[in-house]
C-alpha positions as CSV (number, residue, x, y, z in Angstrom):
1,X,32.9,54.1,-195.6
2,X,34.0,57.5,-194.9
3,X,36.3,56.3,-192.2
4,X,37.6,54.3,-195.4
5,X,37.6,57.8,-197.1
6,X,39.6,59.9,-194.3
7,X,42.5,57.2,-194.1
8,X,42.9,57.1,-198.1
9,X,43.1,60.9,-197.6
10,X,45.5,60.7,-195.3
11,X,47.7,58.1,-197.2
12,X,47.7,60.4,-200.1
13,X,48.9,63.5,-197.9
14,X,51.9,61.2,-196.8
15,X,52.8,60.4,-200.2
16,X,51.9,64.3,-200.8
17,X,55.1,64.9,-198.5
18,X,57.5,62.3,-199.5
19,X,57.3,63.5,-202.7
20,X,59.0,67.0,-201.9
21,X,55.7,68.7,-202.2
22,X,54.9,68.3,-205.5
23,X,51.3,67.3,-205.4
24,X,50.2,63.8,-206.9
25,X,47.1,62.0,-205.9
26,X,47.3,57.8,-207.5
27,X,44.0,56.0,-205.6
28,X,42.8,54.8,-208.9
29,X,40.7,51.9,-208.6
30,X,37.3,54.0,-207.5
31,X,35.3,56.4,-209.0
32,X,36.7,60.3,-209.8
33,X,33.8,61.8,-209.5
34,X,33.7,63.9,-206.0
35,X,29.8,65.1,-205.8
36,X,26.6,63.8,-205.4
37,X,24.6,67.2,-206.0
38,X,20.7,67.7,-205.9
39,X,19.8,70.8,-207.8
40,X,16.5,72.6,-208.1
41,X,15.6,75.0,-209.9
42,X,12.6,77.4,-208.9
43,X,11.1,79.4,-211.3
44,X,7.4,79.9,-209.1
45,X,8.1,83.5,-209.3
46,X,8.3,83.8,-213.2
47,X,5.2,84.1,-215.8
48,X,6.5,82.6,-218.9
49,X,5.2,80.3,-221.5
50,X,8.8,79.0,-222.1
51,X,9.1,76.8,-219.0
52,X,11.2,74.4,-220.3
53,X,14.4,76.6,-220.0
54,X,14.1,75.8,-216.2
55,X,13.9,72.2,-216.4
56,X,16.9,72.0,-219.0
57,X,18.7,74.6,-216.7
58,X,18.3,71.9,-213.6
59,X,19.0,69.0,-215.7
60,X,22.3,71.0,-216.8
61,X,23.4,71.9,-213.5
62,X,23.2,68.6,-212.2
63,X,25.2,66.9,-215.2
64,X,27.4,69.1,-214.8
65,X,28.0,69.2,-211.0
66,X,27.7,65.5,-210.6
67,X,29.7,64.2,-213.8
68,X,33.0,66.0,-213.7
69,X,35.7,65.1,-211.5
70,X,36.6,68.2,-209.9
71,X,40.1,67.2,-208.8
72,X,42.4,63.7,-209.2
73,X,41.3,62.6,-205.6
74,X,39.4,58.8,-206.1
75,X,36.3,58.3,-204.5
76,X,33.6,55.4,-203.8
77,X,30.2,56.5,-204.6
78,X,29.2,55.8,-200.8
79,X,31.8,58.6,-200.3
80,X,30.7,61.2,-202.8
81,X,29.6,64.3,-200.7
82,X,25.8,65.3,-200.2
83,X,25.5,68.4,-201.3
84,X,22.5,70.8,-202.6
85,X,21.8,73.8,-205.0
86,X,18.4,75.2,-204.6
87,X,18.3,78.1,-207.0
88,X,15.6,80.7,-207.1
89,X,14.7,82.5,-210.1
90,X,13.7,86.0,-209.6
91,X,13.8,87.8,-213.2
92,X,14.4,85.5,-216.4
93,X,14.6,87.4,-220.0
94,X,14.4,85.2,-222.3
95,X,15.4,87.8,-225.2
96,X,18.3,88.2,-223.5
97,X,18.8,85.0,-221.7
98,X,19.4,86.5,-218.5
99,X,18.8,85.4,-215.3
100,X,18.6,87.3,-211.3
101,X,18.7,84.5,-209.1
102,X,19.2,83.5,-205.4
103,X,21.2,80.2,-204.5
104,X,21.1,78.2,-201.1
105,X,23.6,76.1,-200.9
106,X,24.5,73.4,-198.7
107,X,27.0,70.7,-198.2
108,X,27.1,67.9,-195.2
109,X,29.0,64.9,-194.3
110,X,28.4,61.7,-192.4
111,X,29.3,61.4,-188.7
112,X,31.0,58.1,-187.8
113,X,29.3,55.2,-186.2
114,X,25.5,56.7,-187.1
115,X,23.1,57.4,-189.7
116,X,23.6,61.5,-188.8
117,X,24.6,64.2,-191.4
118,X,26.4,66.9,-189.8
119,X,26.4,70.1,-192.6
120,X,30.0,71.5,-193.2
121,X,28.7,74.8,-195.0
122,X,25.6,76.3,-195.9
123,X,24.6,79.9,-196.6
124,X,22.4,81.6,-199.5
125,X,24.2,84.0,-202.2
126,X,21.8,86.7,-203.2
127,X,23.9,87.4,-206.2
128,X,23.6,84.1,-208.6
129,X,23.1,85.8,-211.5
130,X,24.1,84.3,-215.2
131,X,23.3,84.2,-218.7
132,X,21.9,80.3,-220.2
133,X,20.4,79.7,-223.4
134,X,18.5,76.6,-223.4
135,X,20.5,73.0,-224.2
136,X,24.1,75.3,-224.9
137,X,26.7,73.2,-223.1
138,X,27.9,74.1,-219.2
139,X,32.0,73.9,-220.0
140,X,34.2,75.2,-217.4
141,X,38.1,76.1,-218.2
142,X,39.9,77.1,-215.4
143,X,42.1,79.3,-217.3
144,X,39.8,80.7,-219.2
145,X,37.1,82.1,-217.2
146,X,34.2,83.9,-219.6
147,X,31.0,82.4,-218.5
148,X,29.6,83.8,-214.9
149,X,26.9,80.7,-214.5
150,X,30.1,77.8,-214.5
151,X,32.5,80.0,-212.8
152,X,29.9,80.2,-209.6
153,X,29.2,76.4,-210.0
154,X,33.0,75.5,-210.1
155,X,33.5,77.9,-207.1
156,X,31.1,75.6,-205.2
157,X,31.6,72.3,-206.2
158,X,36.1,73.1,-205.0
159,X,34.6,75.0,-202.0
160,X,32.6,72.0,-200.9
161,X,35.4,69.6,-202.2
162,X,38.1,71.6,-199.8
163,X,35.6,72.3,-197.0
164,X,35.0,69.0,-196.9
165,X,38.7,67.2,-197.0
166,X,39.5,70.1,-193.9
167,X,36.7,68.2,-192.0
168,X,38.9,65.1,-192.1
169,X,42.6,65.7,-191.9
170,X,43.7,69.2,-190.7
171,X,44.3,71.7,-193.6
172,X,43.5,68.1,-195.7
173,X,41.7,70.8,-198.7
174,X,44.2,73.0,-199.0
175,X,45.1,72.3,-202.2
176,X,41.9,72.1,-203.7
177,X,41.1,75.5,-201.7
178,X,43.6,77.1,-204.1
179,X,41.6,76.1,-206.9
180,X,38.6,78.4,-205.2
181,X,40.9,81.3,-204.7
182,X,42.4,81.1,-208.3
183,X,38.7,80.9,-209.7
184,X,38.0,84.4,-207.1
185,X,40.6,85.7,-209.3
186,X,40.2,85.0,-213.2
187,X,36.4,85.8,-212.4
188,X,37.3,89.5,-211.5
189,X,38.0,90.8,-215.6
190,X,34.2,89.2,-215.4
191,X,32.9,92.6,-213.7
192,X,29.9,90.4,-212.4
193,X,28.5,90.8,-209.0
194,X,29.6,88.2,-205.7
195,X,33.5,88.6,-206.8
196,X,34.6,91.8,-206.0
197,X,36.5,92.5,-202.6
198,X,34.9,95.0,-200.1
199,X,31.3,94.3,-202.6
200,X,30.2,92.2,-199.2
201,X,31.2,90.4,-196.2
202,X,29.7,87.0,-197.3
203,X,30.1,87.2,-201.3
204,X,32.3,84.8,-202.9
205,X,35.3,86.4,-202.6
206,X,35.1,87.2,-199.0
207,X,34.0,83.3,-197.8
208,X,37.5,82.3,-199.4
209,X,39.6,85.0,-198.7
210,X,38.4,85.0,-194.8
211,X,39.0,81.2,-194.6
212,X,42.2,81.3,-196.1
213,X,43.7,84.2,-194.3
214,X,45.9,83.5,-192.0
215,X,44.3,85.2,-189.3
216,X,41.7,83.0,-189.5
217,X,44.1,79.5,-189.4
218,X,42.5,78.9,-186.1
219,X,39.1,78.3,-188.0
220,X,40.3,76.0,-189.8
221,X,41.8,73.9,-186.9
222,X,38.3,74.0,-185.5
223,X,36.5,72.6,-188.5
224,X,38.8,69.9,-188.2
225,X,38.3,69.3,-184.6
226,X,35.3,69.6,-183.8
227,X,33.9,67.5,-186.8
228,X,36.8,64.6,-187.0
229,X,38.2,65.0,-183.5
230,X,34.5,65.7,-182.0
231,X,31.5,64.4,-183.6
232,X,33.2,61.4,-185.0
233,X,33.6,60.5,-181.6
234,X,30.7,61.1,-180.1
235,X,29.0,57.8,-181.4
236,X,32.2,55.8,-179.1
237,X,32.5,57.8,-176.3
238,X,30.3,61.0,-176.3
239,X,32.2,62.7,-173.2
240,X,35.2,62.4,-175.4
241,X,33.6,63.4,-178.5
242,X,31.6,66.6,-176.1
243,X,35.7,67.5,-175.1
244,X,36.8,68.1,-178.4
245,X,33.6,70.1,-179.4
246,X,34.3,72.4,-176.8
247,X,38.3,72.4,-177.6
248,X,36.7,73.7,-181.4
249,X,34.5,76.4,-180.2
250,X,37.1,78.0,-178.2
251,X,39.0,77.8,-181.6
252,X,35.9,79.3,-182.7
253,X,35.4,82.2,-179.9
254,X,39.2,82.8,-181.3
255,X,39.0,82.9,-185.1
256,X,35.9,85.9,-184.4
257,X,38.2,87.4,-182.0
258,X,41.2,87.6,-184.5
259,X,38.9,88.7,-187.3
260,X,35.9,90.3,-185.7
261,X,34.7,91.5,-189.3
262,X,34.9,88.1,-190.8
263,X,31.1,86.6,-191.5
264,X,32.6,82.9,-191.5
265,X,31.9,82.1,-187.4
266,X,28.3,83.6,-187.3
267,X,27.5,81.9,-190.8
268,X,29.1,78.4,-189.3
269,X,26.9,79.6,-186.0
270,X,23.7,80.0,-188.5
271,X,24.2,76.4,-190.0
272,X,25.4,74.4,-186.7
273,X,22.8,76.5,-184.2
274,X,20.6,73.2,-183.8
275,X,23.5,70.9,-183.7
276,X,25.2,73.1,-181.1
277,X,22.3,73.2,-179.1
278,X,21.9,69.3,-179.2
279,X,24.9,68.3,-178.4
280,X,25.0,70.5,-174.6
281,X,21.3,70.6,-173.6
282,X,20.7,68.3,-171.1
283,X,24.5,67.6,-171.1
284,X,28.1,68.4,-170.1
285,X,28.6,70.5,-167.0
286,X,27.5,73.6,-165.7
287,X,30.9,75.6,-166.5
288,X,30.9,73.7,-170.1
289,X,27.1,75.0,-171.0
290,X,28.4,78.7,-170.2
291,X,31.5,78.7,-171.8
292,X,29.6,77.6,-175.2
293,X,26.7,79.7,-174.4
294,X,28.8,82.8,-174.0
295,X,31.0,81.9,-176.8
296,X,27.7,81.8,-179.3
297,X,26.4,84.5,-177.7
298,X,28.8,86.9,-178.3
299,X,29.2,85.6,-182.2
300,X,25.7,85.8,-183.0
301,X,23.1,87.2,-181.0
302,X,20.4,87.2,-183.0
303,X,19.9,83.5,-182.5
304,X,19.7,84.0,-178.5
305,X,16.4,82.1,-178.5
306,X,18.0,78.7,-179.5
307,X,21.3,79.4,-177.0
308,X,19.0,79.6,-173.7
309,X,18.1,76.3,-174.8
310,X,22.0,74.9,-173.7
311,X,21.5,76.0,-170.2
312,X,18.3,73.4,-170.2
């Protein structure tokens, strides 16, 4: 169904064009709604009588997440993208209604021909912190940024949104990407943490600035290729499918080495490590392994253990 998905997105970029670039998006027979987001909410850490904030706080989160539609792109409800929010509570207030919280995120999309899930993006932000009084209502205005909890939430849910239309047609989420960087921006008269440029090389506004940049086009090209180009194929003809991988992490080797500062190739590095190592161990050719070996080496070290494993 998401072969079904790609060409519709497709067919909509060529209408995109004819249409001298003003963007208009008219699939309407299938659902809007883009997401379909599992949220948790752990509060293990936290000695409170009130539990029930937590459990309204998930139910929240996953109304709103799931029930919106994000952008005016149609999709199926086989084609809604897997994503998670596992969201860690480290200090609630409940005077205050404050909450210091951690969030691990994760989005993934289905590889062609098989029942895999490849992830597109996953990382944890260590700065997820908001203000929610139990049962108040989760609204989100784009142009009116003033509450830090929805602002975060409607950074992820375009993030996965774009991430994952790039997957399928190259640059395919760009438009939707600009919805990310415009929320960046509004949420800066916020003065709450995870927005600020130069705060940290994997906050909010760093992910969409690096990945944007056009520095870093070439990692772009490579999310395309080596999940549409690569792993779609690999179900048909996995030499083929192996090729294009390797075409994408020389895109890959190229994005760090334009932008040796940007987190975005050891974080994709972090999140694809198994995936890497399954698709060369016991595969592909001598040169091929050390090529890729060398490549993720030189990215990201610290996960050496799991790149011997590509020369098996």
């Amino acid at each position: 169904m998401r072969r079904v998905h790609a060409l519709m997105i497709l067919l909509a970029i060529s209408i995109v064009n004819m249409l001298n670039g003003k963007t208009q998006y008219s699939l309407s027979t299938c659902q809007a709604q883009e997401l379909n987001c599992t949220v948790k909410v752990i509060h293990s850490q936290i000695q409170t009588s009130n539990t029930s904030v937590f459990t309204t706080l998930e139910k929240a989160i996953s109304e709103f997440m799931n029930n919106k539609a994000w952008t005016e792109l149609q999709y199926q409800k086989v084609e809604k993208i897997d994503c998670s929010l596992n969201i860690t509570v480290k200090k609630y207030d409940d005077a205050s209604n404050s909450f210091q919280a951690e969030l691990l995120l994760q989005a993934s999309r289905p590889v062609f021909n098989s029942t895999y899930n490849s992830t597109i993006f996953s990382m944890k932000d260590e700065s997820f912190n908001f203000t929610y009084k139990e049962y108040d209502p989760l609204e989100f205005n784009e142009n009116n940024l003033d509450n830090n909890l929805t602002a975060m939430l409607a950074y992820y849910a375009y993030l996965f949104i774009g991430l994952d239309l790039d997957t399928y047609s190259l640059n395919g989420g760009t438009d939707v990407l600009h919805m990310v960087e415009n929320i960046v921006s509004s949420a800066q008269t916020m003065g709450e943490s995870g927005w600020k440029a130069f705060e940290s090389s994997k906050n909010r506004h760093a992910i969409i600035n690096d990945y944007m940049e056009s520095s870093m086009e070439t990692f772009r090209e490579m999310m395309y290729k080596y999940h549409r180009l690569g792993l779609d194929e690999m179900a048909s003809n996995a030499d083929r499918g192996r090729a294009a991988v390797t075409e994408a992490m020389d895109l890959l080797k190229e994005s760090h080495k334009n932008k040796s500062l940007s987190m975005l190739p050891q974080i994709f590095t972090d999140y694809k490590r198994d995936e890497i190592v399954n698709i060369y161990s016991g595969h592909g050719t001598e040169k091929e392994k050390n090529a890729i070996y060398d490549i993720v080496t030189n990215i990201n070290a610290s996960q050496g253990a799991y790149w011997n494993k590509i020369k098996k």
